[in-house]
PAMI-910296 format. One line per 10 residues: number of its first residue (from 1); their letters; for each residue z, x, y of C-alpha. Coordinates in nm, 4 decimals. Each point is the difference from the previous one (the first is absolute). Example, Ala and Ser with C-alpha at 12.3 -4.5 7.8 and 13.67 -1.06 7.14 Angstrom:
2
1) as) 0.7800:1.2300:-0.4500  -0.0660:0.1370:0.3440
END
This chain:
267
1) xxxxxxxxxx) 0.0000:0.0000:0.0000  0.0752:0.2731:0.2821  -0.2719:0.1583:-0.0896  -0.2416:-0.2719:0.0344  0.1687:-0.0457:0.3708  0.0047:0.3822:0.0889  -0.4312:-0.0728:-0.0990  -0.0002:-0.3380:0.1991  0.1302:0.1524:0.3271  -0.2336:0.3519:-0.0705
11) xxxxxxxxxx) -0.2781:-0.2433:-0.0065  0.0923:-0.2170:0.2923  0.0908:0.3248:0.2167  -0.3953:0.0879:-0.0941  -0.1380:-0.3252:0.0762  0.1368:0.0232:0.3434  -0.0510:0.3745:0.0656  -0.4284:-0.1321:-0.0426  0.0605:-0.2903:0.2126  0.1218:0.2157:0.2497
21) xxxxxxxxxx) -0.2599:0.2431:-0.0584  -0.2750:-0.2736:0.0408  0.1568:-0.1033:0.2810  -0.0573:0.3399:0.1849  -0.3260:-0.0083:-0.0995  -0.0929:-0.3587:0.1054  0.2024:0.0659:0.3426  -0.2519:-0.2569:0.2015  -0.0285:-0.2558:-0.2850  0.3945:-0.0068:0.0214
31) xxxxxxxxxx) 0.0007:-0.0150:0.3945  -0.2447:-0.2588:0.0233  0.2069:-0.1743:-0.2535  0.3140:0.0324:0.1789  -0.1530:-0.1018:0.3841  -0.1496:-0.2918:-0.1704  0.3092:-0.1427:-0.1675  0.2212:0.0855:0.3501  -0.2895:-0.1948:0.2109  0.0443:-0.2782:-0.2503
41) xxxxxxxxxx) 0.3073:-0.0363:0.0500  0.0249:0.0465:0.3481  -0.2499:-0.3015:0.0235  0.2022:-0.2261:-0.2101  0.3181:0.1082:0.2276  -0.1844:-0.0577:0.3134  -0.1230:-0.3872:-0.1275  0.3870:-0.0800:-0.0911  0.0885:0.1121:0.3652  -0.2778:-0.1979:0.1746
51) xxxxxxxxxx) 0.1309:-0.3041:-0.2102  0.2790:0.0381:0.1090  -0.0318:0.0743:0.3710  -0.0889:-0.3670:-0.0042  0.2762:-0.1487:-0.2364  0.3632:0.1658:-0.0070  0.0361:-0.0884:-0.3921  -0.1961:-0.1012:-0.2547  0.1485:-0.2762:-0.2505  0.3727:0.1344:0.1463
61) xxxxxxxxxx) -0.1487:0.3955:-0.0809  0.0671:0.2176:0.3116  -0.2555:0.2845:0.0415  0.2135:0.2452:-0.0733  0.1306:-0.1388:-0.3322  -0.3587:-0.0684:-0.1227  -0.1041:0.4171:0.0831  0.3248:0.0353:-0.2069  -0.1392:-0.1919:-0.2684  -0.3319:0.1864:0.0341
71) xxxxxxxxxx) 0.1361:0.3210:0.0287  0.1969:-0.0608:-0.3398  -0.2939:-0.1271:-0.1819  -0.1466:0.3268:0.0199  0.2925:0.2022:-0.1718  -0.0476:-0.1047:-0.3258  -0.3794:-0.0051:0.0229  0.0004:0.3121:0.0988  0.2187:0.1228:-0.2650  -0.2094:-0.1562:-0.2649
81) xxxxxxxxxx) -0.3262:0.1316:0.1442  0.1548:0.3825:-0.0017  0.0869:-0.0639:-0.3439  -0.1892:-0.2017:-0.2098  -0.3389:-0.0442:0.2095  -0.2504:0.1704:-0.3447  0.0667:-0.3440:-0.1459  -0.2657:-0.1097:0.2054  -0.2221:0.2603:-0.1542  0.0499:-0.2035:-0.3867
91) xxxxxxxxxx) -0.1519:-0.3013:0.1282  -0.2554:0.1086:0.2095  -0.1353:0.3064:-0.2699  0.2682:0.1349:-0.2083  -0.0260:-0.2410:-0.2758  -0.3951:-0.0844:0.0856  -0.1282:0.3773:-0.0366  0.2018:0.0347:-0.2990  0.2091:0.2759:0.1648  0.3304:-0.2020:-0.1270
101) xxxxxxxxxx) -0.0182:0.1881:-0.3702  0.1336:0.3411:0.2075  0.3098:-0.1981:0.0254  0.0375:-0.1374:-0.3413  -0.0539:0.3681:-0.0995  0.3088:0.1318:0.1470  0.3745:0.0211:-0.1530  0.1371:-0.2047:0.3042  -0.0490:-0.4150:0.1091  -0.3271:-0.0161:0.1189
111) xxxxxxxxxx) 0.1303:-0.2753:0.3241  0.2446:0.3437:0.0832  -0.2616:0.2466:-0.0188  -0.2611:-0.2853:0.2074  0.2997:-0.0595:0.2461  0.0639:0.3611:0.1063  -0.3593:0.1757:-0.0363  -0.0390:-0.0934:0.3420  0.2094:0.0441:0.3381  -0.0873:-0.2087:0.2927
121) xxxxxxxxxx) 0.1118:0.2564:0.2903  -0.2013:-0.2533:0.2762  0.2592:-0.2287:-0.1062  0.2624:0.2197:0.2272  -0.1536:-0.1867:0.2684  0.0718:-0.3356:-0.0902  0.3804:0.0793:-0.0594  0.0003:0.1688:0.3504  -0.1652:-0.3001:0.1516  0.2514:-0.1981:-0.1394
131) xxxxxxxxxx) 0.3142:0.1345:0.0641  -0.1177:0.0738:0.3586  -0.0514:-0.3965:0.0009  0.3337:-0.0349:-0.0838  0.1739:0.2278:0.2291  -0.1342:-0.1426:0.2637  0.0999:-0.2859:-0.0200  0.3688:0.0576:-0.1748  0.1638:-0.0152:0.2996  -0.1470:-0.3137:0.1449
141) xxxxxxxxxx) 0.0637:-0.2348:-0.3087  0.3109:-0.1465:-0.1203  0.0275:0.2220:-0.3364  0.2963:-0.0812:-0.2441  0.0785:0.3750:-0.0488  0.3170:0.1348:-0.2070  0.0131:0.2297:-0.2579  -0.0833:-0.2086:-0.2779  -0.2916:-0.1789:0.1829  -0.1646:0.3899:0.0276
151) xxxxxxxxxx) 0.0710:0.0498:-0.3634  -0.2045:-0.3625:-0.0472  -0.2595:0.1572:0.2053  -0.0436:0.3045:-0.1764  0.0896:-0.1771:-0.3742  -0.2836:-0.2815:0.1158  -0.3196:0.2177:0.1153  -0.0522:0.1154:-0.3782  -0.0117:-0.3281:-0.1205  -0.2231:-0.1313:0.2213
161) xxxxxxxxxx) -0.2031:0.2847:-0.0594  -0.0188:-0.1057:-0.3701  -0.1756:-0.3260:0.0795  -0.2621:0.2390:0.1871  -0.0529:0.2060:-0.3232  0.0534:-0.3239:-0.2431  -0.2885:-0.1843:0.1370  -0.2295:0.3109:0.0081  0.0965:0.0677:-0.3898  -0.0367:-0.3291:-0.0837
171) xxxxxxxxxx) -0.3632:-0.0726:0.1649  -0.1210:0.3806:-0.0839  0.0385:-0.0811:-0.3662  -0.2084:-0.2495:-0.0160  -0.2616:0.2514:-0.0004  0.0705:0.0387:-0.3495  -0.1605:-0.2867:-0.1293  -0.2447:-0.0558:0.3108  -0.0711:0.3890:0.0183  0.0372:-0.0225:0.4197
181) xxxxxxxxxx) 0.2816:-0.1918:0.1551  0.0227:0.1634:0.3254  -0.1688:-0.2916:0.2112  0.2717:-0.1923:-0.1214  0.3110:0.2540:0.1132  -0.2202:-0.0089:0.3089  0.0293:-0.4039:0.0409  0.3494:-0.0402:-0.1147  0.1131:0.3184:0.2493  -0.1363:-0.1704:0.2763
191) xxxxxxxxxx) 0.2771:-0.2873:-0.0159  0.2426:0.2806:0.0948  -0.1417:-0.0371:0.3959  0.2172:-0.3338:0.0138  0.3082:0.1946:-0.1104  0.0410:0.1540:0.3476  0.0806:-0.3044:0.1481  0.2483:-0.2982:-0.0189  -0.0629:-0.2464:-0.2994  0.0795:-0.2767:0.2080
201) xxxxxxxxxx) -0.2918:0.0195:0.2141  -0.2229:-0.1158:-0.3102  -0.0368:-0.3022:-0.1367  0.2250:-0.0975:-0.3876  -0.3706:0.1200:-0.1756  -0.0409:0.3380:0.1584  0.4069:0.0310:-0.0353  0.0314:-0.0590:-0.3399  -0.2703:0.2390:-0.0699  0.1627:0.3059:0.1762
211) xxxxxxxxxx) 0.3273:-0.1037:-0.1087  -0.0583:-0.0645:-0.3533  -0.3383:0.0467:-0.1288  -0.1111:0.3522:0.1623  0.3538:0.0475:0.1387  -0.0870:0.2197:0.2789  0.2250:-0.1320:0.2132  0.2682:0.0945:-0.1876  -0.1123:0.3439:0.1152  0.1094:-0.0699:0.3289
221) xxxxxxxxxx) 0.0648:-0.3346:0.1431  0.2792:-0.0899:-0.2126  0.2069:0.3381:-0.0228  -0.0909:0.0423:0.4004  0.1267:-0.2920:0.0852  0.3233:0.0413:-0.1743  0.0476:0.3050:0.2185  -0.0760:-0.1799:0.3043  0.2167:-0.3127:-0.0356  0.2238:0.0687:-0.2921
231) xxxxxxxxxx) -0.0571:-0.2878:-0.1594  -0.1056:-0.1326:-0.3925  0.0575:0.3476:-0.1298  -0.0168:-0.1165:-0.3930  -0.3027:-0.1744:0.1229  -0.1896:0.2638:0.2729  0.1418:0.2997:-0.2522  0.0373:-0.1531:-0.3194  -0.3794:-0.1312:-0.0055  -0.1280:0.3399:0.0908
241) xxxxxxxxxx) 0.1796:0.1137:-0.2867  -0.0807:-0.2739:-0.2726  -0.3500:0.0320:0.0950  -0.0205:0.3832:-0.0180  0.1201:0.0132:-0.3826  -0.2126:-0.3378:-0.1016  -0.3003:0.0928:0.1277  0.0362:0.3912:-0.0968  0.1097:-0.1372:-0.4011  -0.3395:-0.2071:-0.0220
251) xxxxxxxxxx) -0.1943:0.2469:0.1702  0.1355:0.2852:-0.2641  -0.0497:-0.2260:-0.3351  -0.3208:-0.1002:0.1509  -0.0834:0.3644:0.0412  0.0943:0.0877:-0.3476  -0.1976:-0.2619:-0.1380  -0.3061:0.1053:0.1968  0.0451:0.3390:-0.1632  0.0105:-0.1516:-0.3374
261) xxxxxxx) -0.3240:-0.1339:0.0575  -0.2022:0.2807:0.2141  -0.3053:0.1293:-0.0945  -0.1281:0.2911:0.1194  -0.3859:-0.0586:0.1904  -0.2725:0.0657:-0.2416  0.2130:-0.1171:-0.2835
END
């Protein structure tokens, strides 16, 4: 067993010593990258601020509570893009170019050795972005802060994380039986927009999507809001949690069973 670990975390340190390597070598792919995803969110910042130079709240949401909730939603995306971002790759060619049997070859699980073959370093960014967000608004919204509520908001970002990497596991193994999937990741991903914004602005449909469905909200509305008005915490926590281990157990037997039934292309 420590073996296998001391060879999981050689391999990982290599994975990221060539992702940093390519990123050197890439240097205006990465900055082009990095401008675009700061202009997009600078747009989306600037639209909540004309909207609200006209309305002082939105459904009782002050400005500063939604760029809280904003801000936050970009934690644990950003944590799950650093991470576990090559899942992307198994839908979209992995599994369709037959490049999957590599992994089946090797002594370790072949979801490990997908997860850390690739490090997202752009994804700095995004965490930067949002804790920025945060920060500056910390001081102008009514936070319930103690100790325990920081522990919450440390113990809480992995979680919600999880629901990040569940739905990406879940969709990419389609590809298994459908031999590309990644359109699909690419559709269902797309929900996670609504997350950075208060559920009760949508109508019971959209909400019970986000909420329970494709719980991106759970990613940030819920837990957010907790923090903000210290209320429901079983409910704003506790759902984030619940949905983080259901959705990552189905997405893992569904995995499993996908690797049952792979074939490799040509076969």
């Amino acid at each position: 067993m420590l073996k296998t670990i001391k060879r999981m975390l050689k391999m990982h340190r290599i994975f990221i010593a060539q992702d940093l390597k390519k990123m050197m070598e890439y240097k205006i792919d990465f900055l082009t990258g990095a401008f675009s995803f700061l202009l997009g969110q600078a747009i989306n910042i600037a639209f909540l601020w004309i909207i609200f130079s006209q309305i002082p709240q939105l459904k009782g949401w002050s400005y500063d509570q939604i760029i809280f909730i904003y801000g936050f939603s970009l934690l644990p995306k950003a944590i799950d893009h650093l991470f576990f971002d090559n899942l992307w790759l198994v839908g979209y060619s992995i599994v369709a170019k037959g490049e999957f049997d590599k992994y089946l070859t090797r002594p370790i699980n072949p979801l490990f050795t997908v997860i850390v073959e690739r490090f997202q370093v752009d994804a700095f960014g995004e965490l930067v972005v949002g804790i920025v967000l945060i920060a500056s608004v910390i001081g102008k919204v009514s936070l319930q802060w103690s100790v325990l509520n920081v522990i919450l908001f440390i113990l809480i970002i992995p979680f919600a994380t999880l629901i990040y990497t569940g739905i990406k596991i879940l969709t990419s193994a389609l590809s298994f039986w459908t031999k590309r999937s990644g359109q699909v990741t690419h559709l269902v991903y797309a929900v996670n927009d609504f997350a950075k914004y208060p559920t009760t602005i949508y109508n019971n449909f959209i909400k019970t999507v986000i909420t329970y469905i494709i719980p991106f909200a759970c990613t940030a509305f819920y837990p957010a809001s907790y923090f903000i008005t210290g209320e429901n915490p079983l409910f704003n926590l506790g759902l984030t949690v619940v949905m983080s281990m259901v959705l990552m157990t189905v997405s893992i037997l569904v995995w499993n069973k996908g690797v049952s039934a792979y074939e490799s292309a040509g076969s």
